[in-house]
VEXZA-856555 format. One record per atom (N, C-alpha, C, O, CB): residue number from 1; residue in one letter; atom name; x negated, y, z negated. Coordinates in nm, 2 decimals, always signed. Glycine has a CB too. Layout:
<nodes>
NUM,a,CA,X,Y,Z
...
</nodes>
This chain:
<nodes>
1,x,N,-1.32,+0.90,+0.34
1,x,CA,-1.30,+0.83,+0.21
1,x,C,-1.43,+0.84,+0.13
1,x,O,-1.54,+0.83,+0.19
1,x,CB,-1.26,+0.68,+0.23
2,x,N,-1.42,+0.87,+0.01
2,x,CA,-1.54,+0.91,-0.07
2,x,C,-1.53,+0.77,-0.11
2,x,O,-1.45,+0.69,-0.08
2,x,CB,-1.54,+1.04,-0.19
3,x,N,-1.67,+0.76,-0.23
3,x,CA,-1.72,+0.65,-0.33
3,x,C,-1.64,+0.68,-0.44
3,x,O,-1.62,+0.80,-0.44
3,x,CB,-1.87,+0.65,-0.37
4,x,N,-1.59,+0.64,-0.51
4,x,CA,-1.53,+0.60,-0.63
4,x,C,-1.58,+0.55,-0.75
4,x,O,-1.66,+0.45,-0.73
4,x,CB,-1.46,+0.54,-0.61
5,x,N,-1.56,+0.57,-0.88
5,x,CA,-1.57,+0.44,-0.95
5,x,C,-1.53,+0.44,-1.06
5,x,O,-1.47,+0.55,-1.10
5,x,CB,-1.68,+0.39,-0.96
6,x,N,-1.54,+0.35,-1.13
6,x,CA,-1.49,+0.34,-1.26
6,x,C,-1.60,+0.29,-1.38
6,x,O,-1.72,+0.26,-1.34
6,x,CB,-1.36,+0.24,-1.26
7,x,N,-1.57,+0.28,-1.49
7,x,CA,-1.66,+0.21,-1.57
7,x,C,-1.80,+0.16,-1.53
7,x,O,-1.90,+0.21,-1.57
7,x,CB,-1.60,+0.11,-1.62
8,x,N,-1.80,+0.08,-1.46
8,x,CA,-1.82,-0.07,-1.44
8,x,C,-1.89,-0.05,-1.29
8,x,O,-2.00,-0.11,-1.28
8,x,CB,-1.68,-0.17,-1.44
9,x,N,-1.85,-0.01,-1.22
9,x,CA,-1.82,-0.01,-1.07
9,x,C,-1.81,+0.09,-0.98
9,x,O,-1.73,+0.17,-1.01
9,x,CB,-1.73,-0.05,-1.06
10,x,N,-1.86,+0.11,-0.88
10,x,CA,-1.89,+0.17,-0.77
10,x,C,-1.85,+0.13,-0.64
10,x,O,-1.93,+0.07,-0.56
10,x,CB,-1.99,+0.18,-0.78
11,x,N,-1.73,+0.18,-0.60
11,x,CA,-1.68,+0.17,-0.47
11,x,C,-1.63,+0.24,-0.38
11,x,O,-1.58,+0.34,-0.42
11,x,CB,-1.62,+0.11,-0.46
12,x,N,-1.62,+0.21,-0.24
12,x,CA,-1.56,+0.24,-0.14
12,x,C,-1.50,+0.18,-0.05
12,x,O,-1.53,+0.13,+0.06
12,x,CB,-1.61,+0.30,-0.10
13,x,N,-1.33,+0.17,-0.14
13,x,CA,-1.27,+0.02,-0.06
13,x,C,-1.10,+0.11,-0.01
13,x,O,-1.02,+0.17,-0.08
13,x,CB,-1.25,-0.18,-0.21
14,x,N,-1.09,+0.08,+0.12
14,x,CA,-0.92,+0.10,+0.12
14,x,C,-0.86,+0.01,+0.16
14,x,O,-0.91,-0.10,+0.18
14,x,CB,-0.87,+0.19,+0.18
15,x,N,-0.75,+0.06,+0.17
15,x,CA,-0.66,-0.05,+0.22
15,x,C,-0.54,-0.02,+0.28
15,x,O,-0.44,+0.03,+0.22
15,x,CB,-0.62,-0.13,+0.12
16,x,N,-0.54,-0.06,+0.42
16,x,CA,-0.44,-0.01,+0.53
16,x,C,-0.28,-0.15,+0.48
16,x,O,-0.30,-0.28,+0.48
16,x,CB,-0.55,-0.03,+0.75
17,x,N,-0.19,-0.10,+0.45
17,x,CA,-0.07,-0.20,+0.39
17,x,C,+0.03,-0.16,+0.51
17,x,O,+0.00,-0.07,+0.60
17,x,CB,+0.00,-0.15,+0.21
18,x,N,+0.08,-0.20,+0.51
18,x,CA,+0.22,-0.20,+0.61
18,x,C,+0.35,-0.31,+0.58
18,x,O,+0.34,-0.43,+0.58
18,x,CB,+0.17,-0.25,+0.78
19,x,N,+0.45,-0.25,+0.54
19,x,CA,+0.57,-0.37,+0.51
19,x,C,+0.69,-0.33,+0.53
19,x,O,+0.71,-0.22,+0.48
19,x,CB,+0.59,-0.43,+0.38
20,x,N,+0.80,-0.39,+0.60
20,x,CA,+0.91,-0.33,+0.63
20,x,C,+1.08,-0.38,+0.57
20,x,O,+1.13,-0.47,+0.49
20,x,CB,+0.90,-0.34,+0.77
21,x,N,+1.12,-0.31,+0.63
21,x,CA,+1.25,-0.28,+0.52
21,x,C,+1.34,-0.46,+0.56
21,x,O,+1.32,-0.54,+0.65
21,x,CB,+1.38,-0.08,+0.57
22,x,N,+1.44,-0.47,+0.41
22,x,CA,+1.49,-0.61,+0.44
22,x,C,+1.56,-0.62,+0.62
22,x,O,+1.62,-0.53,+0.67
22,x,CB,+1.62,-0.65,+0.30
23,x,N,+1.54,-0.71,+0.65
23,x,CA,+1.61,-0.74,+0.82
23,x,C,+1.61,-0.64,+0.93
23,x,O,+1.70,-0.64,+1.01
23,x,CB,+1.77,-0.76,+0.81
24,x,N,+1.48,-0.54,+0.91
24,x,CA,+1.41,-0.43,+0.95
24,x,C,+1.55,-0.34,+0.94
24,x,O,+1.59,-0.26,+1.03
24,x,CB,+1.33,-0.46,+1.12
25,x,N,+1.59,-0.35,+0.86
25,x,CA,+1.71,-0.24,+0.86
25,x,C,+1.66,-0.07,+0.86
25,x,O,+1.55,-0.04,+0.80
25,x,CB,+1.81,-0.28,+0.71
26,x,N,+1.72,+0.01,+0.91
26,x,CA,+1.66,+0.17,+0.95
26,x,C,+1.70,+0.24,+0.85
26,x,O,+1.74,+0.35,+0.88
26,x,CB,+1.72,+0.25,+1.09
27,x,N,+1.69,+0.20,+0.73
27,x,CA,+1.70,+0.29,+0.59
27,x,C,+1.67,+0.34,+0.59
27,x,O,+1.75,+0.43,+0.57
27,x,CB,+1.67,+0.28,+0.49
28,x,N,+1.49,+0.42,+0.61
28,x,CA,+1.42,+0.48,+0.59
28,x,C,+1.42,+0.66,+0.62
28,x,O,+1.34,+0.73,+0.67
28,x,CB,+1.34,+0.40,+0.64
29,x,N,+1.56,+0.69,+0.58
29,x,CA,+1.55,+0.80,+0.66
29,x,C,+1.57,+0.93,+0.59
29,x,O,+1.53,+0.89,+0.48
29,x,CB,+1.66,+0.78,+0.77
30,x,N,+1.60,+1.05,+0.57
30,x,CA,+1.66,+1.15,+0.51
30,x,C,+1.62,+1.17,+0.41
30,x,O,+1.50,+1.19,+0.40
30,x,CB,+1.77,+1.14,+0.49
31,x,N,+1.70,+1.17,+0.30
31,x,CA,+1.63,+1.17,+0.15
31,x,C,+1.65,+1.05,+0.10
31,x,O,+1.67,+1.04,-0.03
31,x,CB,+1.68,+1.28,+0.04
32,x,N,+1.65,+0.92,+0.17
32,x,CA,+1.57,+0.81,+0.10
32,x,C,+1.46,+0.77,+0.11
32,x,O,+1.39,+0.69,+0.04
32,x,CB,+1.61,+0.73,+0.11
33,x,N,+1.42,+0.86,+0.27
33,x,CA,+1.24,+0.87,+0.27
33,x,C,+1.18,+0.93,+0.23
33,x,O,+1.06,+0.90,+0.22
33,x,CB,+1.17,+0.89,+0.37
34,x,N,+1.24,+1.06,+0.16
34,x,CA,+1.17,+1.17,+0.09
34,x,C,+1.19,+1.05,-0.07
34,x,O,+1.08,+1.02,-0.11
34,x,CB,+1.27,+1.38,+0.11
35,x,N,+1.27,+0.99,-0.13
35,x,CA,+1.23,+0.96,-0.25
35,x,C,+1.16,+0.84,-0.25
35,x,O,+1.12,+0.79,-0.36
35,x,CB,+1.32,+0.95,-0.32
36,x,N,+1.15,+0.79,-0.15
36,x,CA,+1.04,+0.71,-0.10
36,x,C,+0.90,+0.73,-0.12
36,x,O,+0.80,+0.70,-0.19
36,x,CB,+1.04,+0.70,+0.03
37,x,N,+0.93,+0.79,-0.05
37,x,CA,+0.75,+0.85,-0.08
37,x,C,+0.70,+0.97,-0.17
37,x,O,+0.58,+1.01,-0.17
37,x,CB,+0.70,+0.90,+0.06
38,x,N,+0.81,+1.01,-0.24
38,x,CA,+0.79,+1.08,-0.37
38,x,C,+0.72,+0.94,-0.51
38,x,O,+0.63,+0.94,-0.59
38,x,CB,+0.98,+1.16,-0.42
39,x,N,+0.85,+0.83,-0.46
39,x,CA,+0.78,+0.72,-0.58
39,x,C,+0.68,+0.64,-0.56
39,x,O,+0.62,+0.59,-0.66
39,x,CB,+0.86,+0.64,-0.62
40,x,N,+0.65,+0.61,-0.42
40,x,CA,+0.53,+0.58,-0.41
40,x,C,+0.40,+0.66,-0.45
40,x,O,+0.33,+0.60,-0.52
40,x,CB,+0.52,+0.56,-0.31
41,x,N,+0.37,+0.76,-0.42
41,x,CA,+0.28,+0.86,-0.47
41,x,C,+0.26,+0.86,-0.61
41,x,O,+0.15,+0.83,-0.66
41,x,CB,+0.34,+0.99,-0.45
42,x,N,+0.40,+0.88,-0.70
42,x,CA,+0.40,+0.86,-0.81
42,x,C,+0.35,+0.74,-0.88
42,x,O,+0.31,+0.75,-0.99
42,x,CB,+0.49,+0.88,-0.83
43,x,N,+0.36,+0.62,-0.80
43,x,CA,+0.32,+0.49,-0.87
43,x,C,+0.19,+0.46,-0.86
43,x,O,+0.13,+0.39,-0.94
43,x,CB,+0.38,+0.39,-0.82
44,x,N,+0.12,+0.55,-0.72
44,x,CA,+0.00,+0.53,-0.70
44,x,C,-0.11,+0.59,-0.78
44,x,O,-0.23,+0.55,-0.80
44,x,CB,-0.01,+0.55,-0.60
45,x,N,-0.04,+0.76,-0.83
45,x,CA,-0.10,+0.84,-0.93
45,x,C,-0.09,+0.75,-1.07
45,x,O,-0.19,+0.68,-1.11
45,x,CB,-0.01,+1.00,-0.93
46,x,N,+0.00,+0.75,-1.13
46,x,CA,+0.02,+0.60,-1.28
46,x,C,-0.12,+0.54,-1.21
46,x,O,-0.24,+0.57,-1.25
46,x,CB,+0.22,+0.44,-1.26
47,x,N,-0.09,+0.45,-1.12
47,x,CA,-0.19,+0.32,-1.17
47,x,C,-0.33,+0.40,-1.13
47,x,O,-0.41,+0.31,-1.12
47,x,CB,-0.16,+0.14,-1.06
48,x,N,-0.38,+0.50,-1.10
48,x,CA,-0.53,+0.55,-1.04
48,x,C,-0.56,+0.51,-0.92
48,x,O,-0.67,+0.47,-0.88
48,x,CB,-0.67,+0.51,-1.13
49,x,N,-0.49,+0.50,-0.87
49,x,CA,-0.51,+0.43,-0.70
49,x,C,-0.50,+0.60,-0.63
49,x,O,-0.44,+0.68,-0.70
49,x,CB,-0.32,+0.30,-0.63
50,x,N,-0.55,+0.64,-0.53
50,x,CA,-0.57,+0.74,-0.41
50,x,C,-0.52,+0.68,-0.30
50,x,O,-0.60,+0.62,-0.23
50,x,CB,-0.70,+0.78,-0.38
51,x,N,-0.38,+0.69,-0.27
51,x,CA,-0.36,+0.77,-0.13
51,x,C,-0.38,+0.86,-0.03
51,x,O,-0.34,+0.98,-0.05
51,x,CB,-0.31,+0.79,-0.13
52,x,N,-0.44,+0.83,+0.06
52,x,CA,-0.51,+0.89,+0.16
52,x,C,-0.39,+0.93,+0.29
52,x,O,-0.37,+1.04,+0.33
52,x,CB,-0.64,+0.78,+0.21
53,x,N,-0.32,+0.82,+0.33
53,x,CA,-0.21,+0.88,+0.44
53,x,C,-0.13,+0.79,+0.41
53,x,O,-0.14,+0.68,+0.36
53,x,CB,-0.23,+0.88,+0.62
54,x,N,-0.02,+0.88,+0.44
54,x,CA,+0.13,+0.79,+0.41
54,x,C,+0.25,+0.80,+0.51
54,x,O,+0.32,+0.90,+0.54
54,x,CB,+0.20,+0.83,+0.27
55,x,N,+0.26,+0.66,+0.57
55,x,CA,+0.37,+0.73,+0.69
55,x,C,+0.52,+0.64,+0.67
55,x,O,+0.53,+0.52,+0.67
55,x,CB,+0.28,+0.70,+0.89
56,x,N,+0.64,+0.74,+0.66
56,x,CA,+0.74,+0.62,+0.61
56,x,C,+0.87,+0.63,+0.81
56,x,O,+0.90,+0.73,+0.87
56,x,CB,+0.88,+0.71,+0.37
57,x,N,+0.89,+0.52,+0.85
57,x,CA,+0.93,+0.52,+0.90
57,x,C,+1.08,+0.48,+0.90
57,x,O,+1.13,+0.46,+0.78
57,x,CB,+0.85,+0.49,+0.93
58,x,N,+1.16,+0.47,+1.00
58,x,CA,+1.30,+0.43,+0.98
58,x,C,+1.31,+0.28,+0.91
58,x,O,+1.40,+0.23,+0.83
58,x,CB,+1.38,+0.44,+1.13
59,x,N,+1.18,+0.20,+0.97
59,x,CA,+1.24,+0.04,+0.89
59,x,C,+1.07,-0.02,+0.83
59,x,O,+1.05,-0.13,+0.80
59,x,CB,+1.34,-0.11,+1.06
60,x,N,+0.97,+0.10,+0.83
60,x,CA,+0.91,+0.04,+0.78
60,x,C,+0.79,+0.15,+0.76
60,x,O,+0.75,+0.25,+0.83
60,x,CB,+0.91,-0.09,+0.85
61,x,N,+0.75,+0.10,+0.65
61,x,CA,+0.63,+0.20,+0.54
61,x,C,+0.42,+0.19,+0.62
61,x,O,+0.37,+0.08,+0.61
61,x,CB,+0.63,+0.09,+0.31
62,x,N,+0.39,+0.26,+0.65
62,x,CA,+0.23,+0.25,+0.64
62,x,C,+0.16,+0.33,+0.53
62,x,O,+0.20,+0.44,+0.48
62,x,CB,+0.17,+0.30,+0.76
63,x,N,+0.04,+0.26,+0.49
63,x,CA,-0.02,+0.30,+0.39
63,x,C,-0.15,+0.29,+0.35
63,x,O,-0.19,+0.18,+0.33
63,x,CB,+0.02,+0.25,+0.31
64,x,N,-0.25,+0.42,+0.35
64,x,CA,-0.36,+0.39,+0.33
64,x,C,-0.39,+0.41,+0.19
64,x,O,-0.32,+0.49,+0.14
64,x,CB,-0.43,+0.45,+0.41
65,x,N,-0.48,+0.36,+0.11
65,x,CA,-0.48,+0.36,-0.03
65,x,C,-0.58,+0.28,-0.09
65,x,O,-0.57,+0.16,-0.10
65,x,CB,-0.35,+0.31,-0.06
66,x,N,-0.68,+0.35,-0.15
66,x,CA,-0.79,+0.33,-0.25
66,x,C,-0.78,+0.24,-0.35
66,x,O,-0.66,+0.26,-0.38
66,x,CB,-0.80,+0.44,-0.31
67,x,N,-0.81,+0.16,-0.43
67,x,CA,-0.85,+0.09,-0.55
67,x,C,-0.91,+0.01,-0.62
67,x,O,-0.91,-0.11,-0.59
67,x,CB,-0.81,+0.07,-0.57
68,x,N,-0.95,+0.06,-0.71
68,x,CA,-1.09,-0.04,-0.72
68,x,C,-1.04,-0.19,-0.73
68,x,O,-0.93,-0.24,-0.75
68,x,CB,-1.18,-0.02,-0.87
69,x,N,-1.18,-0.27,-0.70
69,x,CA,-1.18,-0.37,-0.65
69,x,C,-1.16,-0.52,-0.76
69,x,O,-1.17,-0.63,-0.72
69,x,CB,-1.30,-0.35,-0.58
70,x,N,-1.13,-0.47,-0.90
70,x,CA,-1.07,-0.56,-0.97
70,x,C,-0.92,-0.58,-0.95
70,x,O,-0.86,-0.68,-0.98
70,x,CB,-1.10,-0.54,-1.10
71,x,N,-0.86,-0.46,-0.88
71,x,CA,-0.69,-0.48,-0.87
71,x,C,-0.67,-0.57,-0.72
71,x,O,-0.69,-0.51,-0.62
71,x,CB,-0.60,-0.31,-0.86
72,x,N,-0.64,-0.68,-0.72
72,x,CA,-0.62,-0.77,-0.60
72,x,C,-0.47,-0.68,-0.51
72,x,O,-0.38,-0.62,-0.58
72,x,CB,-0.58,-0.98,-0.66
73,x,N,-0.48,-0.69,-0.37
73,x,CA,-0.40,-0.62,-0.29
73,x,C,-0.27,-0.66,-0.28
73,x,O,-0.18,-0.58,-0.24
73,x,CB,-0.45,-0.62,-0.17
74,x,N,-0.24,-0.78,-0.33
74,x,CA,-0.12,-0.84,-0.36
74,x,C,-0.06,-0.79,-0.47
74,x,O,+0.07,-0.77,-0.47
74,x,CB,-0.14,-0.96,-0.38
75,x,N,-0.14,-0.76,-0.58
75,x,CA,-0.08,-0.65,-0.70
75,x,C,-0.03,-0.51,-0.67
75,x,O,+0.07,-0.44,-0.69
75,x,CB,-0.20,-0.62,-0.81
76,x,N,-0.14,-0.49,-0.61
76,x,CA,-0.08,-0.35,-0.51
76,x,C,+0.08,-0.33,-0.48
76,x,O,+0.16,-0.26,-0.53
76,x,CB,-0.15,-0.37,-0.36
77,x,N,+0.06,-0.43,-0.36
77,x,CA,+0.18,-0.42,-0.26
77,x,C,+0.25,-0.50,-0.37
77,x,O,+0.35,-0.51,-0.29
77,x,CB,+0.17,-0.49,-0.10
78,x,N,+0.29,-0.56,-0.47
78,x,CA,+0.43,-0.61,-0.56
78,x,C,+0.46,-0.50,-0.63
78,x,O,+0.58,-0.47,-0.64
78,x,CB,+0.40,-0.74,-0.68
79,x,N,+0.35,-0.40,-0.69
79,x,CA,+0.38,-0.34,-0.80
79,x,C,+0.44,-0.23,-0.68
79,x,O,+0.56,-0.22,-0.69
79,x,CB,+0.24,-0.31,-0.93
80,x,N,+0.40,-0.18,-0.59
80,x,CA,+0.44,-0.07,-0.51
80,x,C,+0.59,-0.13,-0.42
80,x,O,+0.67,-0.04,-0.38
80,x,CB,+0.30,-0.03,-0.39
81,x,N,+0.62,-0.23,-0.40
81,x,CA,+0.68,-0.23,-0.31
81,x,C,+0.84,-0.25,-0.47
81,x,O,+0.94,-0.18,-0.47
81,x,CB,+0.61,-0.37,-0.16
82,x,N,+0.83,-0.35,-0.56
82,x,CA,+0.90,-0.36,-0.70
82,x,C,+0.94,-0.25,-0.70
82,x,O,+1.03,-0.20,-0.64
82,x,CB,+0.82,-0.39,-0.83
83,x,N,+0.87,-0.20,-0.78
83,x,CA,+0.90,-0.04,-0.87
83,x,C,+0.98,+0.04,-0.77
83,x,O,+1.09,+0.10,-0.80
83,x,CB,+0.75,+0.06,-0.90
84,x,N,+0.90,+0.02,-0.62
84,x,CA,+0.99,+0.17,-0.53
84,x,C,+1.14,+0.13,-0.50
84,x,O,+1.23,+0.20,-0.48
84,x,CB,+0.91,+0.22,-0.33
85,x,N,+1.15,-0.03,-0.51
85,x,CA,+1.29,-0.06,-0.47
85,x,C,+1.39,-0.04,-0.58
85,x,O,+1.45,+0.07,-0.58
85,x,CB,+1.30,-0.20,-0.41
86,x,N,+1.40,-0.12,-0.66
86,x,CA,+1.42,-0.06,-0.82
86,x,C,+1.47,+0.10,-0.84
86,x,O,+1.59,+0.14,-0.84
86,x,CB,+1.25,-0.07,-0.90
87,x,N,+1.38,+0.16,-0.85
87,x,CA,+1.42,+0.31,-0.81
87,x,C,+1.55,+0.35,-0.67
87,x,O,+1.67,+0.37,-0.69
87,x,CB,+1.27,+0.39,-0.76
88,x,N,+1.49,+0.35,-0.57
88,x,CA,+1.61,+0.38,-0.46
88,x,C,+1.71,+0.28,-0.48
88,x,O,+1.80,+0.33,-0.41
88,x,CB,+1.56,+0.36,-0.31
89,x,N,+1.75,+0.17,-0.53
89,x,CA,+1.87,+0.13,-0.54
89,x,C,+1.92,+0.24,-0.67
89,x,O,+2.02,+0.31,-0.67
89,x,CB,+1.87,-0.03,-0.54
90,x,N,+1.85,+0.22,-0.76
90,x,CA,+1.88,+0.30,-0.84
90,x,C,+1.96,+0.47,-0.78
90,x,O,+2.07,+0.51,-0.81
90,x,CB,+1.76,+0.29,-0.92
91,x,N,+1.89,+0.52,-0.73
91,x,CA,+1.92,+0.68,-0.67
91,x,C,+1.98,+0.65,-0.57
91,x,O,+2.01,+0.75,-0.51
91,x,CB,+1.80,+0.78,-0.64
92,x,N,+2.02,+0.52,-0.48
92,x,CA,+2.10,+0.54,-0.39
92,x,C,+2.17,+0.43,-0.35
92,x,O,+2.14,+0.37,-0.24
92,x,CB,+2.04,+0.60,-0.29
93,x,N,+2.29,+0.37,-0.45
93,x,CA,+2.30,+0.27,-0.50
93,x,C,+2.38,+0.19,-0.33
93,x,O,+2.38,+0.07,-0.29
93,x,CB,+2.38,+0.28,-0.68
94,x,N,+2.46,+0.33,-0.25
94,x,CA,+2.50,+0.25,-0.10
94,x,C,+2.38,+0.17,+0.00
94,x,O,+2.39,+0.16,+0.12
94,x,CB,+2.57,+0.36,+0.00
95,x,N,+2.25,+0.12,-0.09
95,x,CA,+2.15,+0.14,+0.01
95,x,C,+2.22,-0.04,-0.04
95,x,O,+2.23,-0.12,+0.06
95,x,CB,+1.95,+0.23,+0.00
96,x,N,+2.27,-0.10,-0.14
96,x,CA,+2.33,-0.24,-0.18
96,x,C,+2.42,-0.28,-0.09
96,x,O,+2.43,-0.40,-0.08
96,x,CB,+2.39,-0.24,-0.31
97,x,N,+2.50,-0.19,-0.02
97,x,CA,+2.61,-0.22,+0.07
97,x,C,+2.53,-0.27,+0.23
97,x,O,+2.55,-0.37,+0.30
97,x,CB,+2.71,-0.08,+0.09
98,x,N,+2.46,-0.18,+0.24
98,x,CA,+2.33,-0.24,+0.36
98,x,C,+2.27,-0.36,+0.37
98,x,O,+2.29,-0.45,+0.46
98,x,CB,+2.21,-0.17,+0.36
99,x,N,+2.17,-0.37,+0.26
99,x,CA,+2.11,-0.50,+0.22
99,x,C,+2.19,-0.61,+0.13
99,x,O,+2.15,-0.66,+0.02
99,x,CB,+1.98,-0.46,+0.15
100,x,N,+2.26,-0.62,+0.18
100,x,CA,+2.37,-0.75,+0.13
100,x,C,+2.29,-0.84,+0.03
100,x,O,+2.37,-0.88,-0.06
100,x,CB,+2.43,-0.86,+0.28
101,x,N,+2.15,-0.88,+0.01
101,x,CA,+2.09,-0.95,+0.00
101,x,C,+2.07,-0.93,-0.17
101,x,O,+2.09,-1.01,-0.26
101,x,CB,+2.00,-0.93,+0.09
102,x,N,+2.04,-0.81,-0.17
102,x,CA,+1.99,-0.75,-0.29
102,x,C,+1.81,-0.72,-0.30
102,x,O,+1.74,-0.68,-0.39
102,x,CB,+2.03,-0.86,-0.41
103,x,N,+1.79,-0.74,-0.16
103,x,CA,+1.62,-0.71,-0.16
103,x,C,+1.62,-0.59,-0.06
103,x,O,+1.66,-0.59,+0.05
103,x,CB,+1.51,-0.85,-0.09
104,x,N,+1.54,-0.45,-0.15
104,x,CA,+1.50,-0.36,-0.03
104,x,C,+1.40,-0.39,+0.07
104,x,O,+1.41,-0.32,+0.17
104,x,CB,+1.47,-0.25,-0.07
105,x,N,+1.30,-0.48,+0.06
105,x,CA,+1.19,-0.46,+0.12
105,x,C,+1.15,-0.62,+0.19
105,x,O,+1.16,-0.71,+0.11
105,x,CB,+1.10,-0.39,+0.01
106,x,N,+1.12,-0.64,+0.27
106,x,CA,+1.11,-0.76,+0.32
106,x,C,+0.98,-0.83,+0.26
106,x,O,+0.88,-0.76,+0.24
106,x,CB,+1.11,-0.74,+0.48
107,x,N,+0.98,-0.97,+0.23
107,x,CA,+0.90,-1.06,+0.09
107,x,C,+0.75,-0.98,+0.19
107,x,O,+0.67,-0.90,+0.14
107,x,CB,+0.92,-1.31,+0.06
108,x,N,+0.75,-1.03,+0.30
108,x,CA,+0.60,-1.03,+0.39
108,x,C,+0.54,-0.86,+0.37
108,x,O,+0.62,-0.77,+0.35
108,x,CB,+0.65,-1.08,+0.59
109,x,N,+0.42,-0.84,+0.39
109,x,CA,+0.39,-0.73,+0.42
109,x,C,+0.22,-0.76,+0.46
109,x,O,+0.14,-0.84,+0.42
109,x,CB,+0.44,-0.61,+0.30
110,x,N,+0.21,-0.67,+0.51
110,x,CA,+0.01,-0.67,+0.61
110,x,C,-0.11,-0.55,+0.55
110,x,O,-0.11,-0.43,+0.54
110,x,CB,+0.02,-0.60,+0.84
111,x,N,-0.17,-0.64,+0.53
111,x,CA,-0.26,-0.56,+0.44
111,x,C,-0.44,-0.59,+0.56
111,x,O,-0.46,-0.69,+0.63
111,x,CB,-0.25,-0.65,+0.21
112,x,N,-0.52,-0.49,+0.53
112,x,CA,-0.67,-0.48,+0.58
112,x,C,-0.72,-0.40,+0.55
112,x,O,-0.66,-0.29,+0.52
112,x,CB,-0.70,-0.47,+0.68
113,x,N,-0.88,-0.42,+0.53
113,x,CA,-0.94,-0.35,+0.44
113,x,C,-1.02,-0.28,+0.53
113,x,O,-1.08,-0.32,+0.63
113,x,CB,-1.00,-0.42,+0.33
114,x,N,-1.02,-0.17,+0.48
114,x,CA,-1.10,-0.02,+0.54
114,x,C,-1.24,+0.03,+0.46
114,x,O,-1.24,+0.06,+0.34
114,x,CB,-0.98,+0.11,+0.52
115,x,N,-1.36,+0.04,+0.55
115,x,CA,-1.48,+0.00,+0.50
115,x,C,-1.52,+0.13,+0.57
115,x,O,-1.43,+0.18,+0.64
115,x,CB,-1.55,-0.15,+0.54
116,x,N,-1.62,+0.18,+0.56
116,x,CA,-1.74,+0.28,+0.66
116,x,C,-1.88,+0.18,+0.71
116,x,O,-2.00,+0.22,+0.73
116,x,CB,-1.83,+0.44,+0.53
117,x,N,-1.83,+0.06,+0.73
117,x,CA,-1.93,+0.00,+0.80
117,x,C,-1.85,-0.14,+0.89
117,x,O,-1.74,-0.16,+0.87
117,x,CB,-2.03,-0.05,+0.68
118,x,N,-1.90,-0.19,+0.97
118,x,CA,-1.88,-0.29,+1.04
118,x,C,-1.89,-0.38,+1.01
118,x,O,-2.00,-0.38,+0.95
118,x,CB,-1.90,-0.30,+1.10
119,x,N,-1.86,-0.49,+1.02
119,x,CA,-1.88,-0.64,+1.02
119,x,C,-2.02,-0.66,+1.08
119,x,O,-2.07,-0.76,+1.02
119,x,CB,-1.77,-0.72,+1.11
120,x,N,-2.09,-0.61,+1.16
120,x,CA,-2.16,-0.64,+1.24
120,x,C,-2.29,-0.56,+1.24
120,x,O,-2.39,-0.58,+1.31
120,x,CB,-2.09,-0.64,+1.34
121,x,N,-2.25,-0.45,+1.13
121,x,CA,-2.40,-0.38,+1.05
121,x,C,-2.38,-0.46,+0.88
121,x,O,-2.49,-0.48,+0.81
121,x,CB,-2.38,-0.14,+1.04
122,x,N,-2.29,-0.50,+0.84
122,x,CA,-2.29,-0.56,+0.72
122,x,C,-2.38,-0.66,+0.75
122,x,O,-2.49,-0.66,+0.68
122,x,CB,-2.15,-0.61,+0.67
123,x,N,-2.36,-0.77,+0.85
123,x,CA,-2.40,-0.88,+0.90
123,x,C,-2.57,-0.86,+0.88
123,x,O,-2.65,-0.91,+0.80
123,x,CB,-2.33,-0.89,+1.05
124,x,N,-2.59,-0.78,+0.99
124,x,CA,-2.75,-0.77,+1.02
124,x,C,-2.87,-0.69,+0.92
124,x,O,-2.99,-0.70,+0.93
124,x,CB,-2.77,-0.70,+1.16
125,x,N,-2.75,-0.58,+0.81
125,x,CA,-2.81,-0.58,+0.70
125,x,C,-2.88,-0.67,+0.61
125,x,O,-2.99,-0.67,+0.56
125,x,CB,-2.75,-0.56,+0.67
126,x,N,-2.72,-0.77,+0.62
126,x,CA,-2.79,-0.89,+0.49
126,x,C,-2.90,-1.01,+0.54
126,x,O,-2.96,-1.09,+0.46
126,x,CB,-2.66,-1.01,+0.42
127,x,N,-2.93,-1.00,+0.69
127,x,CA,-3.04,-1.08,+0.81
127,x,C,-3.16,-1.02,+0.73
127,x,O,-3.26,-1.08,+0.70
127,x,CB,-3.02,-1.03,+1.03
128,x,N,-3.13,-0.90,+0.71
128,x,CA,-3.30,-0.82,+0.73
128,x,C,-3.34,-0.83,+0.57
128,x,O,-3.45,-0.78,+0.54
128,x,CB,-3.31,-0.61,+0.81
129,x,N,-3.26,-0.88,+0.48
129,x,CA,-3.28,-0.85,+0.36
129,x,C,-3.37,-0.99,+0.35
129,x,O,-3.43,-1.01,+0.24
129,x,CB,-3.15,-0.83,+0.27
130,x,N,-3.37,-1.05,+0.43
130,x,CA,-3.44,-1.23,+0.40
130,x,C,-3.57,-1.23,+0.36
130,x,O,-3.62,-1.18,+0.46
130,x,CB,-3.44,-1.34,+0.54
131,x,N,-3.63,-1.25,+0.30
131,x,CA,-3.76,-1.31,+0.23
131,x,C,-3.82,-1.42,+0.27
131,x,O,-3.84,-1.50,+0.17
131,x,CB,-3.74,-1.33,+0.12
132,x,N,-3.89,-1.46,+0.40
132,x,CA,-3.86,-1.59,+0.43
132,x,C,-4.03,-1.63,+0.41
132,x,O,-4.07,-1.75,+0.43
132,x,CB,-3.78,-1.61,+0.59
</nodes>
């Protein structure tokens, strides 16, 4: 993962996401994973976000993914997880007969952040910076 930045700002932040489909149902398969992860890509190119790996499974999505650090990870995963469902019901409207509910994607999803440093060199960095 390179440095980034924008305007303002200079970073190197990712973010490992993971969230799975409504009632872990095994949607994820054929060409609803291929438009899956065609519109994710796409949503991530729109907003300037970098995707790094993307893995779509039968009932549930991993995701590594870049962005600067004014966009909170929760915007992330609404605007990505919204938009992609939206679309595939749209292009594959029997995925409604499945999820009875009317939700493709289950509310919960797991997000962590991906650094080139440790907790534990961050730590003893900011020790040695002391002025005492």
């Amino acid at each position: 993962m390179k440095e980034q930045s924008t305007k303002h700002t200079t970073y190197k932040l990712g973010y490992h996401f993971v969230w799975c489909s409504k009632y872990r149902k095994a949607i994820l398969t054929g060409e609803v994973a291929a438009a899956a992860e065609t519109e994710l890509r796409r949503l991530a190119q729109s907003n300037g976000w970098t995707i790094h790996s993307l893995a779509i499974q039968p009932d549930h999505v991993h995701l590594f993914l870049s962005a600067p650090p004014a966009i909170a990870p929760s915007q992330i995963a609404n605007t990505l997880k919204g938009a992609s469902a939206r679309m595939l019901f749209k292009q594959h409207p029997e995925l409604k007969q499945e999820l009875w509910g009317g939700h493709l994607w289950s509310r919960s999803f797991y997000v962590g952040s991906v650094g080139d440093m440790s907790e534990d060199v961050v730590r003893r960095y900011i020790e040695a910076q002391r002025h005492d």
